[in-house]
Phi, psi and omega in degrees: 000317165317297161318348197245294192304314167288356171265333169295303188325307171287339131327296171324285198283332158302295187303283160343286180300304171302358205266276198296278171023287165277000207219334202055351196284107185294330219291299211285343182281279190328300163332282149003291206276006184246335189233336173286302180311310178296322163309298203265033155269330175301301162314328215266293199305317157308281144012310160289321178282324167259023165274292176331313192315297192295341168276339167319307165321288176331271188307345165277290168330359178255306171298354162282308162321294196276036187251000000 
C-alpha cells in the first residue's frame, strides 16, 4: 500500500504541474490533480494485484514443470 500511496503523491503533482502549465490555471491545475490521479491510483492498486496474481500463476506453472 506505501508503493500505491507514493505513486499517488507523485501523480498529484505531476498532473498538478502539467494541468497549470497548459492552463496557467491554480483552480483547473488543482481540480486536474485531484480527480484524474485519484482514479488511476485506484486502477494502478488494482492493476497490481492483478499483475501479481499473474506472476503467482506463472511461477506455480513453472514449478510444476521442474518439479
Amino acid at each position: 500500500m506505501t508503493k500505491t500511496l507514493t505513486f499517488a503523491v507523485l501523480h498529484f503533482s505531476v498532473a498538478f504541474t502539467v494541468t497549470y502549465l497548459l492552463t496557467g490555471s491554480v483552480l483547473i491545475g488543482g481540480a486536474v490533480a485531484l480527480v484524474e490521479p485519484a482514479i488511476n491510483t485506484v486502477v494502478f492498486y488494482f492493476h497490481d494485484k492483478v499483475w501479481k496474481r499473474l506472476e503467482a500463476k506463472k511461477q506455480h506453472a513453472l514449478d510444476a514443470i521442474t518439479a
